[in-house]
C-alpha positions as CSV (number, residue, x, y, z in Angstrom):
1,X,19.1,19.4,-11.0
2,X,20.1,17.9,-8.0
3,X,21.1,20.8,-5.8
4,X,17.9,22.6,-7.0
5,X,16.0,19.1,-5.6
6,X,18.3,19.5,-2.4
7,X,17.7,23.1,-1.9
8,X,13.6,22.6,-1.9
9,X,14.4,19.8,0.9
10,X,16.3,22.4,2.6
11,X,13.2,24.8,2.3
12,X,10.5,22.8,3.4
13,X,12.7,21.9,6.5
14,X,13.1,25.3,7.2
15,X,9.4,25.7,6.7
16,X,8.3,22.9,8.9
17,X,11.4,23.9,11.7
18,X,9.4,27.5,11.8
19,X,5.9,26.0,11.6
20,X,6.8,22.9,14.4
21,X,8.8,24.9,16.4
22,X,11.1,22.1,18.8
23,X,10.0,22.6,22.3
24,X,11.3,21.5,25.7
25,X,10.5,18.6,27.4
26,X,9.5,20.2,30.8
27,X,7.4,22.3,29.2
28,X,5.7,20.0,27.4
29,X,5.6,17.8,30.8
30,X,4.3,20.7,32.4
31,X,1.4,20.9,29.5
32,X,0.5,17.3,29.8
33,X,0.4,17.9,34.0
34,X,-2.0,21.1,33.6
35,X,-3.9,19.2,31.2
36,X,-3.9,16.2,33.2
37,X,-5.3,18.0,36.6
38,X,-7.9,20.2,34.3
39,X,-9.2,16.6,33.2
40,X,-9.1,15.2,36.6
41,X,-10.7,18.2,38.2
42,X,-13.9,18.0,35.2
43,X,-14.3,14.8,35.9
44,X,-14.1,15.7,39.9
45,X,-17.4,18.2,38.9
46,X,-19.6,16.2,37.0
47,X,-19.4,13.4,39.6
48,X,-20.3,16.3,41.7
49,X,-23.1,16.8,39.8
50,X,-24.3,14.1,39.3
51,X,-24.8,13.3,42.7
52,X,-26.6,16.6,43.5
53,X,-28.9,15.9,40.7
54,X,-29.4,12.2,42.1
55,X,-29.9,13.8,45.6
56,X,-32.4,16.7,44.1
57,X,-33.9,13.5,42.2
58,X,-34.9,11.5,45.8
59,X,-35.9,15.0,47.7
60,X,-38.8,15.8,44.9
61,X,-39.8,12.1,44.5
62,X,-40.4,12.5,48.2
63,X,-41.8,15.9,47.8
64,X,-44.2,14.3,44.9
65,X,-45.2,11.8,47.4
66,X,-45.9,13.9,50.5
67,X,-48.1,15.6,48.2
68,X,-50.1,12.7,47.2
69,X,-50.8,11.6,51.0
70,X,-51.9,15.3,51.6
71,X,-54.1,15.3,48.6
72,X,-55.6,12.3,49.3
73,X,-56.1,13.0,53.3
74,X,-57.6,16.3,52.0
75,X,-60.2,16.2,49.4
76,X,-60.6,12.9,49.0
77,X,-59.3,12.0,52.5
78,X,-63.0,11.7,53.8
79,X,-64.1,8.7,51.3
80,X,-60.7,7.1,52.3
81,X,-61.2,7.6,56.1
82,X,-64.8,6.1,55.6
83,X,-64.2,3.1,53.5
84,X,-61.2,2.2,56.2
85,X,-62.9,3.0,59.3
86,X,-66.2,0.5,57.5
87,X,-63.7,-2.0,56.8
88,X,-62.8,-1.7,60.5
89,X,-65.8,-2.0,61.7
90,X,-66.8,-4.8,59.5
91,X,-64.3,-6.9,60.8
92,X,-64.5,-5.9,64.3
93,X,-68.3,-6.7,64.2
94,X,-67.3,-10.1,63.1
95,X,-64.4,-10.8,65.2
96,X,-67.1,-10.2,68.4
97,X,-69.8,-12.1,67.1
98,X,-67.0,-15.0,67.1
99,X,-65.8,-14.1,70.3
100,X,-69.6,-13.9,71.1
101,X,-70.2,-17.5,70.1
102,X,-67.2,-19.3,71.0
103,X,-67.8,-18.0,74.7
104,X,-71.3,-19.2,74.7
105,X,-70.1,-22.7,73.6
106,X,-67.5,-22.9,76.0
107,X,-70.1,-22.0,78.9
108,X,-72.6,-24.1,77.3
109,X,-69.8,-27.1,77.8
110,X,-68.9,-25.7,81.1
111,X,-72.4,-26.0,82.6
112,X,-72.2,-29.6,80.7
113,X,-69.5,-30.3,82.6
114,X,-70.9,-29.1,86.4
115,X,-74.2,-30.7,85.2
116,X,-72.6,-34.2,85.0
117,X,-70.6,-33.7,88.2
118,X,-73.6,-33.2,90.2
């Protein structure tokens, strides 16, 4: 009973040497250093890509935007010109009715002034 015990040992050594073969330790380096660099070099891509897809990203939000200005310069340009340029002249108006009236008051105090040295 015992050597039939030992001699299935004996078997499923022989079965797992021919399954699990013993291999060399520089080839087995050499396996870890290929798989290493392939790793390395995957990882070297995708940061790659991701920055070309960040880059794509910025040049169509810009694209997106430049179209906005154009459409709204184009059809709807006209409203925007006029309610800017009414703005404009809205405050220009008032800005020389003030310049208007403070130069009136200061020549008003001016000939005040001339009056009194006389």
């Amino acid at each position: 009973m015992p050597s039939e015990i030992l001699e299935q040992i004996r078997e499923q050594v022989a079965f797992f040497e021919r399954t699990h073969p013993l291999e060399d330790p520089s080839e087995r380096r050499e396996r870890e250093l290929k798989k290493r660099k392939a790793e390395e070099a995957r990882k070297m891509r995708e940061a790659e890509d991701k920055q070309l897809a960040t880059a794509n990203s910025w040049e169509s939000w810009f694209a997106a935007i430049d179209q906005r200005i154009k459409q709204w310069w184009g059809a709807e340009g006209e409203l925007l010109k006029d309610g800017i340029g009414g703005a404009l002249g809205t405050i220009r108006k008032q800005v020389r009715d003030e310049f208007k009236h403070a130069i009136d008051t200061f020549e008003a105090k001016l000939a005040a002034l001339e009056g009194r040295q006389d």
